[in-house]
C-alpha positions in Angstrom: 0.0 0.0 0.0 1.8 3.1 -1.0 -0.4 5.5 0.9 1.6 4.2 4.1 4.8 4.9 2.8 5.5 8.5 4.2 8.8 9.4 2.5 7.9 11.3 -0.4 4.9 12.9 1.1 6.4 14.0 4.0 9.1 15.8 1.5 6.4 17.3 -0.4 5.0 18.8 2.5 8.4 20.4 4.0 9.1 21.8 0.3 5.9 23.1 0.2 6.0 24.9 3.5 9.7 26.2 2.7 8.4 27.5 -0.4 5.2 29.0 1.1 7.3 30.7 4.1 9.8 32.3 1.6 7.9 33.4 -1.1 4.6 35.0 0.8 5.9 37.1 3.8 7.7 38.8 0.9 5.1 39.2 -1.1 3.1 40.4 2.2 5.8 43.1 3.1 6.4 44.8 -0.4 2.1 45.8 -0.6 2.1 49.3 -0.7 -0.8 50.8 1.2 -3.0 53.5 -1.0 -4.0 55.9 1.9 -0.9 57.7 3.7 -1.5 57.1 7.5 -1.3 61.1 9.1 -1.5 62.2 12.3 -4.2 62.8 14.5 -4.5 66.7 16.0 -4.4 66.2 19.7 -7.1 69.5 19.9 -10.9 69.5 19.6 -12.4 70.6 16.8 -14.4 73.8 17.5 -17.9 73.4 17.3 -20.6 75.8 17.5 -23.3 75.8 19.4 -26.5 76.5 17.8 -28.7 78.6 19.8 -32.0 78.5 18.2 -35.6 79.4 20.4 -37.5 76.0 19.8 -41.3 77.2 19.8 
């Protein structure tokens, strides 16, 4: 039963897995984002109040 043998699976699997770790966190690292990240403005924005007589 060849399914039992586990040599060339097992290889398949670690080649896989080398080739998976090497070639996506690369791929993962060089995405360029399209919206610059700025900083937030520690103030509050001024609001006014609106002072209208409800009737």
């Amino acid at each position: 039963m060849p399914q039992l043998n586990p040599a060339p699976w097992f290889a398949i699997l670690v080649f896989s897995w080398l080739v998976l770790l090497t070639v996506v966190p690369q791929k993962v690292l060089n995405h360029s984002f399209t919206n610059e990240i700025t900083t937030v403005s520690t103030k509050a924005p001024k609001s006014n109040n609106w002072n209208w007589p409800w009737h």
